[in-house]
C-alpha positions as CSV (number, residue, x, y, z in Angstrom):
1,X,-72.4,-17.7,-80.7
2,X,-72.2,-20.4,-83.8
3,X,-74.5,-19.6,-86.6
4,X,-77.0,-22.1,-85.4
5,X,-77.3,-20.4,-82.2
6,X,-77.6,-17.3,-84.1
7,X,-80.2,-18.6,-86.5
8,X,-82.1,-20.0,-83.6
9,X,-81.8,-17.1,-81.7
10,X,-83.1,-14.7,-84.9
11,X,-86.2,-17.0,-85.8
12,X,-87.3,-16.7,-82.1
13,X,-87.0,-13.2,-82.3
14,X,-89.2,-13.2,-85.4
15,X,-91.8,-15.5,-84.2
16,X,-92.2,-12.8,-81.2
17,X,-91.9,-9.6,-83.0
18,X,-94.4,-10.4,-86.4
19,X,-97.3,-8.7,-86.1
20,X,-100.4,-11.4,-87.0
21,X,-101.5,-10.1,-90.6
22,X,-101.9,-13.1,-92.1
23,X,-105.8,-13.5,-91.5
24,X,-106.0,-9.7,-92.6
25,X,-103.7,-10.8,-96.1
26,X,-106.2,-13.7,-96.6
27,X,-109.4,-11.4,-96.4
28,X,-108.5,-9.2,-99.1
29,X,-108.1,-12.5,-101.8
30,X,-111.5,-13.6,-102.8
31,X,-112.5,-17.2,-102.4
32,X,-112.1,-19.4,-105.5
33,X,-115.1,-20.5,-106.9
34,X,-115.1,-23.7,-109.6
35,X,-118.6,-22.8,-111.4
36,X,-116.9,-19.7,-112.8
37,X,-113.8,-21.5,-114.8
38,X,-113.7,-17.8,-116.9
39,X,-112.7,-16.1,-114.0
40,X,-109.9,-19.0,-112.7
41,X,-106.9,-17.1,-114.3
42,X,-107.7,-13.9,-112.8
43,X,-108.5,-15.4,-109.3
44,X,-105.1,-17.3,-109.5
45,X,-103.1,-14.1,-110.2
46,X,-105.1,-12.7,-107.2
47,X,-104.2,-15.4,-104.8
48,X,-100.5,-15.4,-106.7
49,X,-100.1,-11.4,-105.8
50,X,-101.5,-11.8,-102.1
51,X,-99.1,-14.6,-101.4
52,X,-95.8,-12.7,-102.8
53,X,-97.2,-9.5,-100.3
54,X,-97.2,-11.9,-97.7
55,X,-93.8,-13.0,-98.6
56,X,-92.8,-9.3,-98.7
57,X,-94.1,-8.6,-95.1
58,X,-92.1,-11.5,-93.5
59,X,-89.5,-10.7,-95.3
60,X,-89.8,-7.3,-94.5
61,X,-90.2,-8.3,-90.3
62,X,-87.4,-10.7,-90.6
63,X,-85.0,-8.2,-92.1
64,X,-85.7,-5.7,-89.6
65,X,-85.4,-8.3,-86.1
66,X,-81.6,-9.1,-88.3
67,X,-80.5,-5.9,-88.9
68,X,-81.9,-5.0,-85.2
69,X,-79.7,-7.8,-83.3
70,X,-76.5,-7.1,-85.5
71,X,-76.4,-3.7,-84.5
72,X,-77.0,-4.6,-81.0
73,X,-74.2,-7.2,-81.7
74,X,-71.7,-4.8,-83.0
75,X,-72.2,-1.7,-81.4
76,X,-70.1,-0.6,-78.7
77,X,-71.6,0.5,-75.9
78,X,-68.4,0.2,-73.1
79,X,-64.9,-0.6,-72.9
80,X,-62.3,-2.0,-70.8
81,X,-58.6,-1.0,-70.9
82,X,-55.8,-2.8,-69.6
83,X,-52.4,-1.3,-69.0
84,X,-49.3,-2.5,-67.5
85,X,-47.7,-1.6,-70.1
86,X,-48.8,-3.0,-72.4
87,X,-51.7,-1.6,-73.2
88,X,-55.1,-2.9,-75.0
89,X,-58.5,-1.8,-74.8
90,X,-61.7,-4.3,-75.1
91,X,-64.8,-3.3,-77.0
92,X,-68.1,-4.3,-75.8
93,X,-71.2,-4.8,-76.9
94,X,-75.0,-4.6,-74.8
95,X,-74.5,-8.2,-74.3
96,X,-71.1,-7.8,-72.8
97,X,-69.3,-9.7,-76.0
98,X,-66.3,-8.5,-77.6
99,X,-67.0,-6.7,-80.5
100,X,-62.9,-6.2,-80.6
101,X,-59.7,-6.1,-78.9
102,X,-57.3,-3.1,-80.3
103,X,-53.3,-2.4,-78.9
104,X,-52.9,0.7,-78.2
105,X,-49.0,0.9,-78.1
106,X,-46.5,-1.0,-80.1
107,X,-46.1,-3.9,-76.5
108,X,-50.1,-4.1,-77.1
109,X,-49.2,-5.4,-80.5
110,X,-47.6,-7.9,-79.6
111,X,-49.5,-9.2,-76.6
112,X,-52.6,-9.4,-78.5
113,X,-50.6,-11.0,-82.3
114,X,-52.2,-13.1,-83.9
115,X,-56.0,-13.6,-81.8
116,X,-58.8,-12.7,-82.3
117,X,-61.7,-12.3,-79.8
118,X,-65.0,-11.2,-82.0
119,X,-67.6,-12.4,-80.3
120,X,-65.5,-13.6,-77.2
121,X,-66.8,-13.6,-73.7
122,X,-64.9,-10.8,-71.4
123,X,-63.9,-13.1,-69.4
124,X,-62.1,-15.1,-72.0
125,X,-61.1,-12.7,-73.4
126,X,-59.1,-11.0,-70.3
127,X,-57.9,-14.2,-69.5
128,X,-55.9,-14.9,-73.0
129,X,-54.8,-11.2,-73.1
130,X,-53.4,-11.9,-69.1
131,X,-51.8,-14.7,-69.8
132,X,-50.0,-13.3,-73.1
133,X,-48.4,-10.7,-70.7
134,X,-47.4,-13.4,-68.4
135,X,-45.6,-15.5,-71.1
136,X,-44.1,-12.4,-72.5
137,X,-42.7,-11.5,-69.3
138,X,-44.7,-7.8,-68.6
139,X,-46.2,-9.1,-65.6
140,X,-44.4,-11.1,-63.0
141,X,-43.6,-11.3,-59.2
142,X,-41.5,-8.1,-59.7
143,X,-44.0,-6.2,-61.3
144,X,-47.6,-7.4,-61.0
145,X,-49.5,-4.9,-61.4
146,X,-52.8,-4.1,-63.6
147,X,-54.3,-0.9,-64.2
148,X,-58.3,-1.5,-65.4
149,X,-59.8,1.5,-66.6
150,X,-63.8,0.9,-67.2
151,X,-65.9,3.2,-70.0
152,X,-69.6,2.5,-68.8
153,X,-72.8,3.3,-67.4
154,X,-73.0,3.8,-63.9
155,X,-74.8,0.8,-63.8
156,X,-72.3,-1.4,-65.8
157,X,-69.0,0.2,-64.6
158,X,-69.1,-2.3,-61.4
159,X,-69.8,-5.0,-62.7
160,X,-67.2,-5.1,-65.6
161,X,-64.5,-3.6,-62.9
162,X,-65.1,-7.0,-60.5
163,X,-65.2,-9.3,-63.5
164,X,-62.2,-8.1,-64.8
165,X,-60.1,-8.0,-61.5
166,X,-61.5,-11.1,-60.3
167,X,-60.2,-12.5,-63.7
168,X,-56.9,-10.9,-63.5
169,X,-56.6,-12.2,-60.1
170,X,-57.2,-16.0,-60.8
171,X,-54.8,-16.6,-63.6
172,X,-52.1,-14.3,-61.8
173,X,-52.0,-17.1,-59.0
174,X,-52.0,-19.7,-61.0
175,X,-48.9,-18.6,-62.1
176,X,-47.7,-17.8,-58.8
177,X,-47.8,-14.5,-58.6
178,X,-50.0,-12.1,-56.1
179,X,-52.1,-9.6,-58.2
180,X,-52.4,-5.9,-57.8
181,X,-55.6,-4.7,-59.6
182,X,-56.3,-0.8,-59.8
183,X,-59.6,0.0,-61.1
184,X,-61.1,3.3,-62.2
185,X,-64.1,4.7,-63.7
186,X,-63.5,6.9,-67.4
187,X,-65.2,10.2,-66.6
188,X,-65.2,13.6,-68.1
189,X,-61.9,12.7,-69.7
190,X,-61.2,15.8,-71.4
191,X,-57.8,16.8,-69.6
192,X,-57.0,12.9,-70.1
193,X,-57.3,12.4,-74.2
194,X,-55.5,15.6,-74.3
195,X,-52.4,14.2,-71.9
196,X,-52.9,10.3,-73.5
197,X,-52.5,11.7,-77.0
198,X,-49.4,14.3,-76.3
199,X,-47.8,11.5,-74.6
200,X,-48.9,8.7,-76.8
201,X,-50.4,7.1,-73.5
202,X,-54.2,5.4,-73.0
203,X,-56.6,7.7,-71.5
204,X,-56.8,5.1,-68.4
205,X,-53.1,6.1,-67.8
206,X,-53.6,9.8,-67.8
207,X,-56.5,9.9,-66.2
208,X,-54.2,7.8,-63.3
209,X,-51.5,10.2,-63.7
210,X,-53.7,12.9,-63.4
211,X,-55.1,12.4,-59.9
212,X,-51.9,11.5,-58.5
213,X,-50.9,14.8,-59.3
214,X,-53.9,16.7,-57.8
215,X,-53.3,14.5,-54.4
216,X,-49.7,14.8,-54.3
217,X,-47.8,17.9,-53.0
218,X,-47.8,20.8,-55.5
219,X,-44.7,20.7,-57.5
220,X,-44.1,16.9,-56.1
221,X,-44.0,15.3,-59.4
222,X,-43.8,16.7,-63.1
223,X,-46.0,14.7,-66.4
224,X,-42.9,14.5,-68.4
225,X,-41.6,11.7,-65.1
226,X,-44.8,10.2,-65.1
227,X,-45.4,9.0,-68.2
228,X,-41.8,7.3,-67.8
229,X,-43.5,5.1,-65.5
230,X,-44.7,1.4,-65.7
231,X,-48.0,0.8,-63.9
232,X,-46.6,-0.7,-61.3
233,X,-44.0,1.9,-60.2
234,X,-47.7,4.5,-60.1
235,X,-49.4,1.7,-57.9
236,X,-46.6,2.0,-55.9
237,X,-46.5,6.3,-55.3
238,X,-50.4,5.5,-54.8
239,X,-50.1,3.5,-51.8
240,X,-48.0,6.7,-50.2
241,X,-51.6,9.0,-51.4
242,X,-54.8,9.0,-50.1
243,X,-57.2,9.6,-52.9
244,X,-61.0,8.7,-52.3
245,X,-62.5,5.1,-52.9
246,X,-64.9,6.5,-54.8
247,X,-62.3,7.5,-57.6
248,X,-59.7,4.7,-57.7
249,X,-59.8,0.9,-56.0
250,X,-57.0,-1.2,-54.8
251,X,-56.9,-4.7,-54.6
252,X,-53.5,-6.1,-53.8
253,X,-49.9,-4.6,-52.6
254,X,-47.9,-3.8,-56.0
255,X,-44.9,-5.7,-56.1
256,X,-41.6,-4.6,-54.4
257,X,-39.7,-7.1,-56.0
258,X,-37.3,-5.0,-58.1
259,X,-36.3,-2.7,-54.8
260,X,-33.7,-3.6,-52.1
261,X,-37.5,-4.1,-49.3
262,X,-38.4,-2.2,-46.7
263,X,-36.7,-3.6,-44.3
264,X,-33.1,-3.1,-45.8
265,X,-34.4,0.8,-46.2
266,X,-35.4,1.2,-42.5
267,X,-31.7,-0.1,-41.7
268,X,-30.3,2.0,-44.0
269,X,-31.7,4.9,-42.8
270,X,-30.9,4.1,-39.4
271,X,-27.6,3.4,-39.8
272,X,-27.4,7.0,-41.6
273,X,-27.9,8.7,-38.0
274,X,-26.0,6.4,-35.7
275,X,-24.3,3.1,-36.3
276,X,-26.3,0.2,-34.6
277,X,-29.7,2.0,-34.2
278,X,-32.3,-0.3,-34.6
279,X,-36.3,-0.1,-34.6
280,X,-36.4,-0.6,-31.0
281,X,-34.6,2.6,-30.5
282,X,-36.6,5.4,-32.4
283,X,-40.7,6.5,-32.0
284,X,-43.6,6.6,-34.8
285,X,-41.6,4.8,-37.7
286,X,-43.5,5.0,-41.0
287,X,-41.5,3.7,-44.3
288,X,-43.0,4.2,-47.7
289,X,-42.4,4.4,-51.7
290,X,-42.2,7.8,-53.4
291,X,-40.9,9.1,-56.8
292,X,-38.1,11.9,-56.6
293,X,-35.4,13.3,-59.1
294,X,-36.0,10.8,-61.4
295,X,-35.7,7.5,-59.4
296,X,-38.3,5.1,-57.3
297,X,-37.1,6.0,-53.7
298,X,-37.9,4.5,-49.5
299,X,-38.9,7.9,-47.8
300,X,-38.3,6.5,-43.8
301,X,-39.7,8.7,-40.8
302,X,-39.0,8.0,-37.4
303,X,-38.2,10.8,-34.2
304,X,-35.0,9.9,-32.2
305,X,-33.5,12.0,-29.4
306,X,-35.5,14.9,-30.0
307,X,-35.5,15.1,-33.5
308,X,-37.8,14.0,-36.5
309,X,-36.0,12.5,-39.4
310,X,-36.7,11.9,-43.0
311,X,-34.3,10.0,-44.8
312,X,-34.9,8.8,-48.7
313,X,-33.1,6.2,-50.0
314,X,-32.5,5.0,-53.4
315,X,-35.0,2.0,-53.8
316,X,-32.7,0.4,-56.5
317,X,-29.5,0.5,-54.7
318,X,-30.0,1.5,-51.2
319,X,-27.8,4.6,-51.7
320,X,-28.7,7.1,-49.5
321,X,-29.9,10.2,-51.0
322,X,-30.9,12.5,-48.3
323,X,-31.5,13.2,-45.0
324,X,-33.7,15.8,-43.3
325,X,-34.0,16.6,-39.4
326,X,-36.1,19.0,-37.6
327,X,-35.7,19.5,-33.4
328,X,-38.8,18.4,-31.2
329,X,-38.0,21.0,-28.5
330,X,-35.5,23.5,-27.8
331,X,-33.9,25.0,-25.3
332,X,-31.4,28.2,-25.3
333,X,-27.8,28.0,-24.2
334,X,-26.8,30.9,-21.8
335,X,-25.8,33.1,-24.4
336,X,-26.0,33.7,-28.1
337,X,-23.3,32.6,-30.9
338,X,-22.3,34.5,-33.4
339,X,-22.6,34.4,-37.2
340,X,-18.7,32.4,-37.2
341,X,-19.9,30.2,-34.2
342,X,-22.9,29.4,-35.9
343,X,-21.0,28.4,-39.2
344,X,-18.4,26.5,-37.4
345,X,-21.3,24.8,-36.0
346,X,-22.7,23.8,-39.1
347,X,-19.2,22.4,-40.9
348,X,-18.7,20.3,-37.9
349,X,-22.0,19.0,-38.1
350,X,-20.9,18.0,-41.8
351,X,-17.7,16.7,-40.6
352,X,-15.9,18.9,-42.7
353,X,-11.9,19.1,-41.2
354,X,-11.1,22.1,-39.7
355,X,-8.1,22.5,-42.4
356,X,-10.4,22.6,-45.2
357,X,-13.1,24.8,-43.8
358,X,-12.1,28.1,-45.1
359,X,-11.9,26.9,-48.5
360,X,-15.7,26.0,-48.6
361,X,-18.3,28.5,-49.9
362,X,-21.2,28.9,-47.0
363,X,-23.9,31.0,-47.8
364,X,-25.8,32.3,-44.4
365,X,-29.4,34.2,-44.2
366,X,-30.5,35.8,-41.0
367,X,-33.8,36.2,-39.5
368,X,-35.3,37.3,-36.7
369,X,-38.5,34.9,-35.2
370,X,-40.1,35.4,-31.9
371,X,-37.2,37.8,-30.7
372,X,-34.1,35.0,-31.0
373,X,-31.9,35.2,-34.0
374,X,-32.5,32.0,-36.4
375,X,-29.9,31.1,-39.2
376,X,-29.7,29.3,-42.2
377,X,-27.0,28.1,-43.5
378,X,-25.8,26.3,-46.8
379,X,-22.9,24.7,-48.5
380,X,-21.5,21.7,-50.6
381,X,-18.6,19.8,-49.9
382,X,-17.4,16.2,-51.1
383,X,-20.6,15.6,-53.1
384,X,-23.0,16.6,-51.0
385,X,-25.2,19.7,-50.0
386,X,-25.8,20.6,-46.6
387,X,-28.8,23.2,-45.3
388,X,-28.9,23.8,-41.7
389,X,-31.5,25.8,-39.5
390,X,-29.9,27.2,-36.5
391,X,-30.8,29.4,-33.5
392,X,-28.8,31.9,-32.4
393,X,-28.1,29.5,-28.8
394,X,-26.7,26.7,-31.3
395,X,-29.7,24.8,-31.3
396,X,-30.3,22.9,-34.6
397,X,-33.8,23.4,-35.5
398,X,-33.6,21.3,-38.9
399,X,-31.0,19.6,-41.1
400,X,-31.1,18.3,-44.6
401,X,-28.2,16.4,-46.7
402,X,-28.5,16.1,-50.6
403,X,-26.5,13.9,-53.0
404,X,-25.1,15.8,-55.9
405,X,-24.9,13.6,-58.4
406,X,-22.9,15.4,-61.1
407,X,-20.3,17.9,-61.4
408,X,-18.7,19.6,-58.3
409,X,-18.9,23.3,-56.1
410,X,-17.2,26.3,-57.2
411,X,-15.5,27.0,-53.5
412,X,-14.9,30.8,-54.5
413,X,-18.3,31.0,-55.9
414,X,-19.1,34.5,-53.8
415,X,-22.6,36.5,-54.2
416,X,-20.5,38.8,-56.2
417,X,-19.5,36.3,-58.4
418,X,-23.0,35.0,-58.7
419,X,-24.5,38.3,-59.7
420,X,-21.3,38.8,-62.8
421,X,-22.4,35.4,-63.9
422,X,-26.4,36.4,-64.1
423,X,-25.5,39.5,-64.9
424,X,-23.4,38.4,-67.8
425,X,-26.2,35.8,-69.4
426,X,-28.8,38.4,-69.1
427,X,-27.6,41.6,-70.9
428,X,-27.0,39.3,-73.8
429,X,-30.5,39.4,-74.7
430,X,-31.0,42.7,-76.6
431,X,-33.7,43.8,-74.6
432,X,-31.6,44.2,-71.7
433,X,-27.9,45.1,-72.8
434,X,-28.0,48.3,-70.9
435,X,-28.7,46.4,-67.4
436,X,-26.1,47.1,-64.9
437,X,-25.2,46.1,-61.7
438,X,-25.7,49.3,-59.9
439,X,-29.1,49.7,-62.2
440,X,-30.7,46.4,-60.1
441,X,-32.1,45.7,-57.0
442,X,-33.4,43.7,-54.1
443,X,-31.3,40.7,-55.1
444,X,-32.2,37.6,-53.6
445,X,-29.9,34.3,-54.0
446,X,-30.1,30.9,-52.5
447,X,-28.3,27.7,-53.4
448,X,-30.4,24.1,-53.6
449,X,-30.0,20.7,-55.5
450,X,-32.2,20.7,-58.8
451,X,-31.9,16.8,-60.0
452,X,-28.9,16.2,-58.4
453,X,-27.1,19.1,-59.5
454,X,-26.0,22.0,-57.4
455,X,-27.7,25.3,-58.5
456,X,-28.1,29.0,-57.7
457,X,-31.3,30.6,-57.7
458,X,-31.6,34.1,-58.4
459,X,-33.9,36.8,-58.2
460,X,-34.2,40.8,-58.8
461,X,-35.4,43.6,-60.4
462,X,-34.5,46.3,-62.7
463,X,-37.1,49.0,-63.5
464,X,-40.6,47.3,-64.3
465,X,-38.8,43.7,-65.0
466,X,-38.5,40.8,-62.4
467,X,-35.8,38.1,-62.8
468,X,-36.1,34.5,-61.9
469,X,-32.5,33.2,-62.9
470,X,-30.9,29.5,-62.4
471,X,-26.9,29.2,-62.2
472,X,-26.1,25.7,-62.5
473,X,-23.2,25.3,-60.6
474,X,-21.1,22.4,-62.4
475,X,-21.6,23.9,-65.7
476,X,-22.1,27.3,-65.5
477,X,-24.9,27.6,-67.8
478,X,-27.7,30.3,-66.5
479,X,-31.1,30.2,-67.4
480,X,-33.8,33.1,-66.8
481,X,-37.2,34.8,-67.9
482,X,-38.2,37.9,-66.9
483,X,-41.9,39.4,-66.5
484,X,-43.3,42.8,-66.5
485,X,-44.2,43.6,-62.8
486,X,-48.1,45.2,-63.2
């Protein structure tokens, strides 16, 4: 608004809001009369004092509509953050006008340089801030997408949200690139500001973060990866969650541009069960984006032959990272295996050659379900870790392969070994220097991948103490903390 406007705008307000006291001003100064000359000094100071307290009261009524309409002018009553990252937040006031524009990370900065948007109409303003991000090379094909977090009313929060994403969505394709606009509503933000200012995040981003993690798997996903994340990497784990409409809005598929496509993962995955399968060949095929270890990954489902596969493959490189398998429907052989049948079993099923068997470290837990003996078996060999499920009639009941990305298996790492090594870290604390082997009990070890690396996890008990250890395999290093069992 120019100053005209504004002075325009002010004068009607004041020609609305005085109150009519003029006539009531008037009455109180006498009427001048010429026959009485002695008295015309006194009478003109009369008229003189009622005119400056008429001055005084519009003054007085024009002051107060002023300072009314500039605090309505500059006070902020919403705001609208963008992140991609960067990030920026928009300051409104009642007449949805910036008030200002402030970066809230060092990329904000520089988006915003030099402009500035006092006064500025949102949509203007969203379409300069857009385009700065576009020029700078934050958004593009490959990673297009916009997270809009709206502080308002109720009332307001829907509006802002469209104008926003319908203004993010124009200038995105006139640029040529397909938007992807999440929208959210700031509420009860507690846990948020809390996780935005550990992090040095906006609020609109932890709140995000957040509520993928309360929809996702428990354990799925840590803060520390998330935060890593650009936008458009969490738009992409979103589309694999179902969170309600009501909390977070999607318009537009976030960008796979970066990633080796779906349909290069599918074959990938395919081609990781039996050479030449194709689409045509397997049931209920679902392919999706997910977050694991540390990398963006393609997570493929699909049942073949009996079995329901899971295969994740590295989204960057098409590497793949791990295969899982559980059987449809079994049927028992004609007689049980034993415990060296069912490990054979197992190393042939990981093509490992029968003159290198014995030198490979396989750990196998029995249990007993529904009267037939089940088996589970686990071991590394040539950078990988395998983890079988097998009855006791040689039926494989699930299977799962692991990359291990650093570091290499002990292949004489026994259970007795395992304990020294625990053992060893432990009664170097003080507190427990006189813990001994034979002192201990129910022991309980199992090996998995943790981040690529091969690890041992440990647990037992001495006296009122429970151990949770970690042996990492490639390095050695053990860590543990113990609790007082109540």
């Amino acid at each position: 608004m120019n100053n005209k406007q504004t002075e325009k705008k002010i004068a009607e307000s004041f020609a609305s809001a005085k109150p009519n006291i003029y006539d009531d001003v008037a009455a109180q100064c006498p009427t001048r009369s010429p026959s009485k000359a002695r008295k015309n000094n006194a009478l003109g100071w009369k008229i003189a004092t009622c005119a400056l307290a008429l001055i005084m009261v519009v003054a007085v009524v024009f002051g107060g509509v002023t300072l009314g309409q500039y605090g309505q002018q500059n006070s902020v009553v919403a705001s609208v953050t963008l992140d991609v990252n960067p990030s920026v937040a928009i300051r409104l006031n009642g007449n949805r006008r910036v008030i200002s524009v402030d970066a809230l990370n060092l990329d904000g900065e520089k988006i915003i340089g030099s402009m500035d948007f006092s006064g500025a109409q949102l949509e203007v303003t969203v379409n300069a801030l857009i385009g700065s991000m576009i020029r700078s090379g934050k958004l593009s094909a490959d990673s297009n997408s916009v997270l809009v977090s709206v502080d308002a009313k109720n009332s307001e929060y829907g509006a802002l949200a469209d104008i926003v994403s319908r203004e993010i969505t124009v200038i995105l394709q006139e640029s040529q690139i397909e938007s992807s606009v999440v929208s959210q509503r700031l509420d009860n933000t507690d846990n948020a500001d809390e996780l935005a200012a550990e992090y040095g995040i906006s609020v609109g981003k932890a709140q995000l973060i957040i509520k993928i993690m309360q929809n996702a798997p428990e354990g799925k996903y840590t803060v520390e990866q998330l935060v890593q994340l650009k936008i458009n990497e969490l738009n992409l784990i979103l589309n694999g969650l179902s969170l309600p409409q009501d909390e977070i809005s999607q318009n537009g598929a976030a960008s796979e541009g970066k990633y080796i496509g779906r349909d290069a993962a599918i074959a990938a995955a395919l081609n990781s069960i039996a050479a030449g399968l194709t689409q045509n060949d397997v049931q209920r095929l679902v392919c999706k984006m997910d977050f694991d270890d540390g990398v963006m990954v393609y997570e493929v489902e699909f049942v073949y032959k009996n079995f329901e596969y899971d295969v994740e493959i590295n989204a960057l490189d098409g590497k793949i990272i791990g295969v899982e398998s559980e059987a449809q429907n079994t049927r028992p052989n004609q007689s049980e295996l034993t415990e060296e049948q069912i490990k054979q079993k197992a190393l042939e099923l990981a093509e490992v050659p029968q003159a290198e068997r014995d030198s490979v470290n396989v750990m196998v837990e029995r249990d007993l379900d529904d009267g037939v003996m089940e088996y589970d078996v686990k071991f590394s060999y040539n950078g990988k870790y395998y983890e079988f499920d097998i009855d006791g009639y040689g039926n494989i009941l699930s299977a799962s392969q692991k990359e291990i990305s650093s570091g290499s298996s002990e292949s004489d790492l026994t259970r007795e070994k395992i304990r020294q090594k625990i053992l060893e870290a432990v009664t170097k604390d003080s507190r427990f220097a006189s813990l001994t082997l034979q002192s201990t009990r129910e022991w309980e070890i199992e090996m998995d991948v943790e981040h690529g690396r091969q690890v041992y996890e440990v647990e037992f008990k001495w006296g009122r103490y429970e151990f949770d250890c970690v042996l990492d395999v490639a390095t050695g290093n053990v860590t543990f903390k113990a609790e007082l069992d109540d």
